[in-house]
MOPAC internal coordinates of N, CA, C and O (Angstrom, degrees):
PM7 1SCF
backbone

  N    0.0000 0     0.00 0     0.00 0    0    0    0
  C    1.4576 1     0.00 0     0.00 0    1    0    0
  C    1.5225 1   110.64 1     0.00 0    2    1    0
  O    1.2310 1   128.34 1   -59.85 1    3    2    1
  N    1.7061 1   101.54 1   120.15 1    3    2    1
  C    1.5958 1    87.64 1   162.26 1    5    3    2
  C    2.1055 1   116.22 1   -88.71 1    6    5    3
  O    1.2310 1   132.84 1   -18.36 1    7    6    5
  N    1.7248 1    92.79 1   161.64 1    7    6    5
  C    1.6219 1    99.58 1   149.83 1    9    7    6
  C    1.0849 1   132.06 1   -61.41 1   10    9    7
  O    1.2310 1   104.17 1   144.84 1   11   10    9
  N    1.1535 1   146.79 1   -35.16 1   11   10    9
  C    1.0209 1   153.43 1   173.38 1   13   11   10
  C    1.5320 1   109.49 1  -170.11 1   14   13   11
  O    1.2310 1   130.53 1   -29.92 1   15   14   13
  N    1.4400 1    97.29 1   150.08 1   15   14   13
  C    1.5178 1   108.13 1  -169.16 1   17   15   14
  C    1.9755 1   105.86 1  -100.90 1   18   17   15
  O    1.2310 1   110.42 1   -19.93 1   19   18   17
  N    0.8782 1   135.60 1   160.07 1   19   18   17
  C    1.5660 1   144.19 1   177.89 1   21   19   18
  C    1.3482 1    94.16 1  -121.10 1   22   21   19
  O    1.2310 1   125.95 1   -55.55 1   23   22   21
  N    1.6306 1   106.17 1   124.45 1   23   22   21
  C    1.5135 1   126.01 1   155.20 1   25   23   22
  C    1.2177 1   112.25 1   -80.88 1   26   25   23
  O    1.2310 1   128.67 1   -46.69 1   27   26   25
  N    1.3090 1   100.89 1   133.31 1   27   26   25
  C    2.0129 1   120.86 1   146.03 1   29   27   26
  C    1.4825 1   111.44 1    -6.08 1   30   29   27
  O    1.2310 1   105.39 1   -63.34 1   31   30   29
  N    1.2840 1   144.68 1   116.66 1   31   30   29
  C    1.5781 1   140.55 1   160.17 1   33   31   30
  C    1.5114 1    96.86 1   -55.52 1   34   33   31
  O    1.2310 1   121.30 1   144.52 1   35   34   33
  N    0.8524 1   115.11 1   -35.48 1   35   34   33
  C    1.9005 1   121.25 1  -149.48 1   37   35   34
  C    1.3718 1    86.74 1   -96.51 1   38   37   35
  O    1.2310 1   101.98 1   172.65 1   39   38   37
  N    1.6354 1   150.53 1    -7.35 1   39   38   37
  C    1.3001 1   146.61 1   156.85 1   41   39   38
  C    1.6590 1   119.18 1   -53.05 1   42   41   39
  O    1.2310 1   125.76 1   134.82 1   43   42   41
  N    1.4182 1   106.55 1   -45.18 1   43   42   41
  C    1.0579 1   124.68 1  -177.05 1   45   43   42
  C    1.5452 1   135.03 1   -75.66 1   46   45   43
  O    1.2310 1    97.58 1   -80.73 1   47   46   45
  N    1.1539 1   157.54 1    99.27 1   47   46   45
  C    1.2043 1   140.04 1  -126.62 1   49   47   46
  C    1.4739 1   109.22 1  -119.76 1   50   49   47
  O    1.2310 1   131.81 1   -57.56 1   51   50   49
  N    1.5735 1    94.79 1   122.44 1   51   50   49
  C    1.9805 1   108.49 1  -153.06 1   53   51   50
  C    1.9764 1    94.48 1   -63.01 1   54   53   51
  O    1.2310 1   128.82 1   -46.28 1   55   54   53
  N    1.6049 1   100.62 1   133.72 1   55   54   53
  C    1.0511 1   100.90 1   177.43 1   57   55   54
  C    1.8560 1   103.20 1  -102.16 1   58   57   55
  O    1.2310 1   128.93 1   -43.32 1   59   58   57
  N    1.4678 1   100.39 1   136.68 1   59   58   57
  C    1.5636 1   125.28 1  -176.57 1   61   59   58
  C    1.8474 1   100.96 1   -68.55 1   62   61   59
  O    1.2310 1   131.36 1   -48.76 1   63   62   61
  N    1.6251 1    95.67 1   131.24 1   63   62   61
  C    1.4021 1    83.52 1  -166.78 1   65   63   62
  C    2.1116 1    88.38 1  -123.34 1   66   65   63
  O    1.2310 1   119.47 1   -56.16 1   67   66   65
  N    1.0090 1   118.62 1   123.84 1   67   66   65
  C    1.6645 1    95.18 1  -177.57 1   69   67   66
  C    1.2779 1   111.03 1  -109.60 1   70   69   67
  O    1.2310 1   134.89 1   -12.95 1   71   70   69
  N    1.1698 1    88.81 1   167.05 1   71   70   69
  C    1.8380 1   102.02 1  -173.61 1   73   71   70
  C    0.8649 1   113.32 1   -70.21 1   74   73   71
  O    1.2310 1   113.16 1   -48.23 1   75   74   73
  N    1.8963 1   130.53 1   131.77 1   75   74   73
  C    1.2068 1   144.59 1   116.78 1   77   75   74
  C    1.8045 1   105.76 1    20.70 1   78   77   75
  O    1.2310 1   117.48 1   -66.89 1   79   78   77
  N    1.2364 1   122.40 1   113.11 1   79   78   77
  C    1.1727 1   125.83 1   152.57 1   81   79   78
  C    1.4814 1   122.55 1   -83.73 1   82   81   79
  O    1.2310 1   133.65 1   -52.33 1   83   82   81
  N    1.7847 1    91.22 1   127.67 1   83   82   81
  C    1.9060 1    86.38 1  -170.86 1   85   83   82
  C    1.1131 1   143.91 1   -74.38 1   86   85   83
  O    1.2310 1   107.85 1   -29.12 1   87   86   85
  N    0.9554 1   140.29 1   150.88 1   87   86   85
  C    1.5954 1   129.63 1  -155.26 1   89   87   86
  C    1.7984 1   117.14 1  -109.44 1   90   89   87
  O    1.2310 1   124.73 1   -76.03 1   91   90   89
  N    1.2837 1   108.53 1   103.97 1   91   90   89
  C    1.6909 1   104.76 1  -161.27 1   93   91   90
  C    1.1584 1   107.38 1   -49.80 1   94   93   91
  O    1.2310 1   109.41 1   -36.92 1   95   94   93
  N    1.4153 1   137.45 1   143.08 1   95   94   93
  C    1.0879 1   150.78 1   138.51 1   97   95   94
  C    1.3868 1   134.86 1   -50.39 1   98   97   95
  O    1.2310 1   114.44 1   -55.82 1   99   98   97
  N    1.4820 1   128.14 1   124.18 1   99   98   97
  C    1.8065 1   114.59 1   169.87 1  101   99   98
  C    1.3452 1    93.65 1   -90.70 1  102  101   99
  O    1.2310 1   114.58 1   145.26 1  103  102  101
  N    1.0273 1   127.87 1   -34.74 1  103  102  101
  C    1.6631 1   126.08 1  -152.86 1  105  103  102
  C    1.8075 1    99.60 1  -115.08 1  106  105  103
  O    1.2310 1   137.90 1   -22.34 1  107  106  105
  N    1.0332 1    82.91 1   157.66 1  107  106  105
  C    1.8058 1    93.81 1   174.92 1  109  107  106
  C    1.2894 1   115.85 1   -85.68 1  110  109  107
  O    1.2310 1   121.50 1   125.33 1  111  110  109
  N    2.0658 1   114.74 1   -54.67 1  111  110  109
  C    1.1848 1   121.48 1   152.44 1  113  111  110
  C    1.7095 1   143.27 1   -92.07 1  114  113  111
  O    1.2310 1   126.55 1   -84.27 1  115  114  113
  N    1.4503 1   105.01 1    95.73 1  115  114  113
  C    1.6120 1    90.75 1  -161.78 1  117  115  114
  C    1.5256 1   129.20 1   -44.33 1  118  117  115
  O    1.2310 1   115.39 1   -10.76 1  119  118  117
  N    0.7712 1   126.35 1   169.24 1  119  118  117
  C    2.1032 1   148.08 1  -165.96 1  121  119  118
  C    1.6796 1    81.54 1   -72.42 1  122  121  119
  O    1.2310 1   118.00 1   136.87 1  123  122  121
  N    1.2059 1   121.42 1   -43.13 1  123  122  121
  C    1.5442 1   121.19 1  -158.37 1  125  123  122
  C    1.4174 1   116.65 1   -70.22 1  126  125  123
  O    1.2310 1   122.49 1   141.43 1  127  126  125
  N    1.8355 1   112.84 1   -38.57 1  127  126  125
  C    1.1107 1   126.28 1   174.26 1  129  127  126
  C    1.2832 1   102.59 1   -67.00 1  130  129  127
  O    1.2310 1   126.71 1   -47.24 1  131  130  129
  N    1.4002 1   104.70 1   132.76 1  131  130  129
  C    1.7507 1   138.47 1   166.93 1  133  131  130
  C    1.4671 1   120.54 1   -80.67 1  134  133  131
  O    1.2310 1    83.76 1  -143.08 1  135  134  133
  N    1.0167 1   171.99 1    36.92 1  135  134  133
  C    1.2672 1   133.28 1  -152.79 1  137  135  134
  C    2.0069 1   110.36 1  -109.43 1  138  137  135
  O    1.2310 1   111.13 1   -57.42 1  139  138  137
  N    1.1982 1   134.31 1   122.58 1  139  138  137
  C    1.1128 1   152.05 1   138.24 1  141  139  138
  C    1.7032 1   110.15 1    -9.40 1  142  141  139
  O    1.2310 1   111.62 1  -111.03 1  143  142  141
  N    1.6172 1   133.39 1    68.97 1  143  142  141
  C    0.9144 1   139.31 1   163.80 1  145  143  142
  C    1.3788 1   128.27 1   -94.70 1  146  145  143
  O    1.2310 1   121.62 1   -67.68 1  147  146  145
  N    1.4479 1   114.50 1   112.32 1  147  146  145
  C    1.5785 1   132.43 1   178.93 1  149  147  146
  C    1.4759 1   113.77 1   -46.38 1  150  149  147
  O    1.2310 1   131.10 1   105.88 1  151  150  149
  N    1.3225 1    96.18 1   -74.12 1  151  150  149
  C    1.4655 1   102.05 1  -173.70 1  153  151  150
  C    1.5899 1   118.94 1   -73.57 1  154  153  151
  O    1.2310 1   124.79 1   -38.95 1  155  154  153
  N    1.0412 1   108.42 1   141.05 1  155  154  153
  C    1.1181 1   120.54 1  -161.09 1  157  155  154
  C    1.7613 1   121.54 1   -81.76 1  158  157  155
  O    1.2310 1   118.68 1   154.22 1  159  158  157
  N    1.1268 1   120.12 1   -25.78 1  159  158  157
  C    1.6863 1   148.26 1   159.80 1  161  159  158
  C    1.8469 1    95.37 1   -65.49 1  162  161  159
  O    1.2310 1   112.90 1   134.67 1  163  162  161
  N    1.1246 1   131.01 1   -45.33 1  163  162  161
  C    1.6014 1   135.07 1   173.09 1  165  163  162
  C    1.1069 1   109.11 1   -50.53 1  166  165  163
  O    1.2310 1   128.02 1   104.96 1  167  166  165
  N    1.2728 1   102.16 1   -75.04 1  167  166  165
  C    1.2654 1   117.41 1  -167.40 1  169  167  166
  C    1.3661 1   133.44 1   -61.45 1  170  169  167
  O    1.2310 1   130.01 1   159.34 1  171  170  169
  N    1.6595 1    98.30 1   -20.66 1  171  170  169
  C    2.0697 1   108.29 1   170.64 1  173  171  170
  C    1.5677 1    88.63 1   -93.06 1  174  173  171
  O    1.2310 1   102.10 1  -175.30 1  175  174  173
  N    1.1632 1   150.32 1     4.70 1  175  174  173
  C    1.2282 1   127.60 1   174.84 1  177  175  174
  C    1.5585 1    96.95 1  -101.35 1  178  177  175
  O    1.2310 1   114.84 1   151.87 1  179  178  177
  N    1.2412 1   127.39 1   -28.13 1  179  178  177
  C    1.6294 1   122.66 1   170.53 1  181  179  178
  C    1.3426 1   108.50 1   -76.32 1  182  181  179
  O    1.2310 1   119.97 1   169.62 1  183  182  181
  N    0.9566 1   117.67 1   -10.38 1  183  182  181
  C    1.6426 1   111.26 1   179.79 1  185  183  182
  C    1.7945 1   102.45 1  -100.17 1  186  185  183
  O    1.2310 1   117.79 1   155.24 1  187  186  185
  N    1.3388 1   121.82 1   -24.76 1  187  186  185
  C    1.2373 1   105.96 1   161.87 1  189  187  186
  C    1.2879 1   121.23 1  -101.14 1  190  189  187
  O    1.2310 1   112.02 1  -172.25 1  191  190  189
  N    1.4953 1   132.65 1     7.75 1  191  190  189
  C    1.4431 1   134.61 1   154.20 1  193  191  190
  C    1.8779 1    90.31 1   -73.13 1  194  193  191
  O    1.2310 1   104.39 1   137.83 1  195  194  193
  N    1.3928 1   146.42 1   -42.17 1  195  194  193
  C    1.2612 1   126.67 1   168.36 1  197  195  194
  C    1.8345 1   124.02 1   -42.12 1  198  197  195
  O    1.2310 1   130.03 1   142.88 1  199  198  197
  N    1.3508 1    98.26 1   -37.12 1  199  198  197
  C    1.8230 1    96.23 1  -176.01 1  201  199  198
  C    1.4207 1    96.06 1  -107.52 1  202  201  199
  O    1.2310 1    70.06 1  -160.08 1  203  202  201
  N    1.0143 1   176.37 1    19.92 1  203  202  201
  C    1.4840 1   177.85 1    95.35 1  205  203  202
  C    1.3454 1    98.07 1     4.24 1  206  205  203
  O    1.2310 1   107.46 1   -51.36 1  207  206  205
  N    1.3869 1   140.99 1   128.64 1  207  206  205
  C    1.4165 1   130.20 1   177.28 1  209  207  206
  C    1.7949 1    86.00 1  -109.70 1  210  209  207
  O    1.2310 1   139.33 1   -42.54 1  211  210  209
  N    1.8257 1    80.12 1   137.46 1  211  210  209
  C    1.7013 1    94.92 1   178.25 1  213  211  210
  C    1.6740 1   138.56 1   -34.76 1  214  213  211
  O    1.2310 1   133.38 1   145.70 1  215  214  213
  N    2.0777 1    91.74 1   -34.30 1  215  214  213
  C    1.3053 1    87.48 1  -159.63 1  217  215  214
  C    1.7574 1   102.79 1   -91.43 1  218  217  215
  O    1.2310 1   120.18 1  -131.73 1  219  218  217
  N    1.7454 1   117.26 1    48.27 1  219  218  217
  C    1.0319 1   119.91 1   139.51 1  221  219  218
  C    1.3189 1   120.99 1   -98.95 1  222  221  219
  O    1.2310 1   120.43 1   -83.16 1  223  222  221
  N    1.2416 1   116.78 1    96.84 1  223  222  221
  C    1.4444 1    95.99 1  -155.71 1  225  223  222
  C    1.5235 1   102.28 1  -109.23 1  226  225  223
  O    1.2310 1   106.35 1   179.65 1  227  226  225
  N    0.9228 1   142.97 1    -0.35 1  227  226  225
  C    1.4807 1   115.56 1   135.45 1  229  227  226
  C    1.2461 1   135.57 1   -82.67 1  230  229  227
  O    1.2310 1   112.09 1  -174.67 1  231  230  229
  N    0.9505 1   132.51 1     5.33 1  231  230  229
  C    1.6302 1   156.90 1   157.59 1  233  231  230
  C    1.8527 1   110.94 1   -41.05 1  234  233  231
  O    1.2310 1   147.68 1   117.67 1  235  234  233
  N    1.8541 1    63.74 1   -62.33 1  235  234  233
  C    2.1307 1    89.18 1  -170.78 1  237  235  234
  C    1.8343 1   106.40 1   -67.88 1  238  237  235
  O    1.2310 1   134.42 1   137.46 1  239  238  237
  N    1.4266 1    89.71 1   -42.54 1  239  238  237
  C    1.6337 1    91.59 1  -172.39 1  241  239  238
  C    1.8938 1   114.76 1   -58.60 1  242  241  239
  O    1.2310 1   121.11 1   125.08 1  243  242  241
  N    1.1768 1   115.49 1   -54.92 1  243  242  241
  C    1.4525 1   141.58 1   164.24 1  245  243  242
  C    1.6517 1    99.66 1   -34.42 1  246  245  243
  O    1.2310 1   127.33 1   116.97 1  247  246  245
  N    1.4707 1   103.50 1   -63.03 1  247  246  245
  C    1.6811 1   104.41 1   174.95 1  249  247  246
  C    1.3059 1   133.97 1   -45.60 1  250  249  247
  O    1.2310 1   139.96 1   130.05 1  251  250  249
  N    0.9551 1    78.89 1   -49.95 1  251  250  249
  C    1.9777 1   100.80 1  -179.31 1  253  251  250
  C    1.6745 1   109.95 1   -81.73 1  254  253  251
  O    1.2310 1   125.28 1   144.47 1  255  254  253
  N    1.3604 1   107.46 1   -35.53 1  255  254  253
  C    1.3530 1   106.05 1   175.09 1  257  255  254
  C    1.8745 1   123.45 1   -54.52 1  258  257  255
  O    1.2310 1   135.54 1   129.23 1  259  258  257
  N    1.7054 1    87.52 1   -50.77 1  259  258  257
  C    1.8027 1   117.84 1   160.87 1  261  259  258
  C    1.8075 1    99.46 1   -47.49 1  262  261  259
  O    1.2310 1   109.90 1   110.64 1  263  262  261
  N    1.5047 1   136.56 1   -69.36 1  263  262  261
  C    1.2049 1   139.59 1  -164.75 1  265  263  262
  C    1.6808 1    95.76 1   -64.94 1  266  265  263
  O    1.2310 1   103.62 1   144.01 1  267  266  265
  N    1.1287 1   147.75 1   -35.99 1  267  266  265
  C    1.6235 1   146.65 1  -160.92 1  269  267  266
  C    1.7481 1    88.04 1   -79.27 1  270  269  267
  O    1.2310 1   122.25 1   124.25 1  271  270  269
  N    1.3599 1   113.29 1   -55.75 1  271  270  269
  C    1.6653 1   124.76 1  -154.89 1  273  271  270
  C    1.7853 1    96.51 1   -61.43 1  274  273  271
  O    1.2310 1   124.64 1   139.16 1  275  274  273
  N    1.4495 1   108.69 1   -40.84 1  275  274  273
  C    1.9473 1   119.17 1  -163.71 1  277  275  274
  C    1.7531 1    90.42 1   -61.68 1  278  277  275
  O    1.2310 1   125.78 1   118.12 1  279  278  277
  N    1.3613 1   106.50 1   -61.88 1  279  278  277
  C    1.4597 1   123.94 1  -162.96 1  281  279  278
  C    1.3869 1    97.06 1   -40.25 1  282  281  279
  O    1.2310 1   123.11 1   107.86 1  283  282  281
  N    1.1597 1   111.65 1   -72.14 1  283  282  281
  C    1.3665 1   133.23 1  -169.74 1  285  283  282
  C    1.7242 1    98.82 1   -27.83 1  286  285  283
  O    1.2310 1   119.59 1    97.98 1  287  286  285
  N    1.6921 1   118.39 1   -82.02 1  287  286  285
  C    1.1356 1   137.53 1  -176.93 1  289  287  286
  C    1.9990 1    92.51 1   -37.96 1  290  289  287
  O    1.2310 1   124.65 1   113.65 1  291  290  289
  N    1.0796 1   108.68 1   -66.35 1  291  290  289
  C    1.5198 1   103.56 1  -160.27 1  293  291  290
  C    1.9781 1   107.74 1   -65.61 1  294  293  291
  O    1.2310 1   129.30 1   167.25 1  295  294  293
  N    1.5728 1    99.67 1   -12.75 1  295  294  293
  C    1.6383 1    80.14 1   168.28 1  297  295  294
  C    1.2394 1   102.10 1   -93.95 1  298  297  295
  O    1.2310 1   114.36 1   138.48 1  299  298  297
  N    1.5833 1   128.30 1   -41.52 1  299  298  297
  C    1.6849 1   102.71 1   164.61 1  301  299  298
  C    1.3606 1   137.08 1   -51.07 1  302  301  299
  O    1.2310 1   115.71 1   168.20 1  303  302  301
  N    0.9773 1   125.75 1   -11.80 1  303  302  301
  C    1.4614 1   144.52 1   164.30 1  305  303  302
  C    1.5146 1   113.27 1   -35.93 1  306  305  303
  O    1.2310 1   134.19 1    97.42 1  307  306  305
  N    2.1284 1    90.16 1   -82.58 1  307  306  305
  C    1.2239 1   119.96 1  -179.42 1  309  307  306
  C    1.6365 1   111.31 1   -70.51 1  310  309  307
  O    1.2310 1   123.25 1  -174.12 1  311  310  309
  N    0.7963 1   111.37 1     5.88 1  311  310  309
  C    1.6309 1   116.99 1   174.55 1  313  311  310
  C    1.4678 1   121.79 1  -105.94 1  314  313  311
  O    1.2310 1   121.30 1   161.97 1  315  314  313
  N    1.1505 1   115.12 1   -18.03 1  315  314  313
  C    1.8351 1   143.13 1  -176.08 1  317  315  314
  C    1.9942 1    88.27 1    53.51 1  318  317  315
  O    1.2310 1   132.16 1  -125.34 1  319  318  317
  N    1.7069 1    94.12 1    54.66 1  319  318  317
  C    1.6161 1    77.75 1   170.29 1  321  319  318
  C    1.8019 1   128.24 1   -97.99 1  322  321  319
  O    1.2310 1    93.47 1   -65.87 1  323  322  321
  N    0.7893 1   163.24 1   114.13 1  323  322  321
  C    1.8122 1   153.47 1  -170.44 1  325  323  322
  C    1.1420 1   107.95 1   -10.22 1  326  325  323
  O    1.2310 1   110.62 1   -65.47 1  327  326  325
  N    1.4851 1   135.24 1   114.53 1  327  326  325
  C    1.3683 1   131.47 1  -170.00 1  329  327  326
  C    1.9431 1    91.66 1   -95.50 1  330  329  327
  O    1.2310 1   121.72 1   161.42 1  331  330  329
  N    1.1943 1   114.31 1   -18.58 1  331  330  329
  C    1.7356 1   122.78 1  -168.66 1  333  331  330
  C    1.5952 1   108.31 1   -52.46 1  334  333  331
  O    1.2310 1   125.08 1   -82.94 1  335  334  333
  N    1.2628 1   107.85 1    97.06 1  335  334  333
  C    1.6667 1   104.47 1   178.22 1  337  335  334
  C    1.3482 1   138.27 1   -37.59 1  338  337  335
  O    1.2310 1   131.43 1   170.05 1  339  338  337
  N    1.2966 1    95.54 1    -9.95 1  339  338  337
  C    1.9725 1   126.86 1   173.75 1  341  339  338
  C    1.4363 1   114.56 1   -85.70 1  342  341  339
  O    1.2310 1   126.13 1   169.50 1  343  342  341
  N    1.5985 1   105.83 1   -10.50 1  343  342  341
  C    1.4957 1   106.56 1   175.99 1  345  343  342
  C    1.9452 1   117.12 1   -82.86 1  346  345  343
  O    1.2310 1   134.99 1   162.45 1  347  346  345
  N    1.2904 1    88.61 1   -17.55 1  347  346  345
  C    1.7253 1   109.26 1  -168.65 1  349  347  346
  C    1.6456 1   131.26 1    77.93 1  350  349  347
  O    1.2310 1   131.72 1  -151.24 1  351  350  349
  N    1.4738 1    94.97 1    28.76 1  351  350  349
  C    1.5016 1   117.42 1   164.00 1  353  351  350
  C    1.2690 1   113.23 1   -72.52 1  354  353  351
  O    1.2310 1   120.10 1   180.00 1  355  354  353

């Protein structure tokens, strides 16, 4: 007697699962997203990457690029981590 028996994978018939159709964006950052920003230079640049409509799109990119670079500095900041590009941060 077995415990239990194991079926065939290939018995079973793979069910098709499809993708999510995507949903265009106006904004880069939605109205919905929250986030809790300290600094104050951050935080008006996330609030205008929220109203910025996408199809400026180097506008947005430049923006957001500026909002990634602030963050960055202010978690090394608050971290007392080596900002020295020789450290490999």
């Amino acid at each position: 007697d077995k415990p239990w028996l194991l079926t065939d994978a290939k018995s079973a018939p793979p069910s098709k699962k499809t993708a999510p159709s995507p949903k265009e964006r106006k904004r880069l950052i939605p109205k919905s997203c929250v986030l809790k920003i300290n600094n104050p230079k951050v935080d008006s640049i996330y609030r205008e990457l929220q109203r910025i409509d996408v199809k400026f799109k180097n506008a947005v990119a430049v923006t957001f690029r500026v909002f990634i670079e602030l963050s960055l500095d202010c978690y090394i900041e608050a971290n007392g981590l080596d900002k020295n590009p020789a450290s490999g941060i």
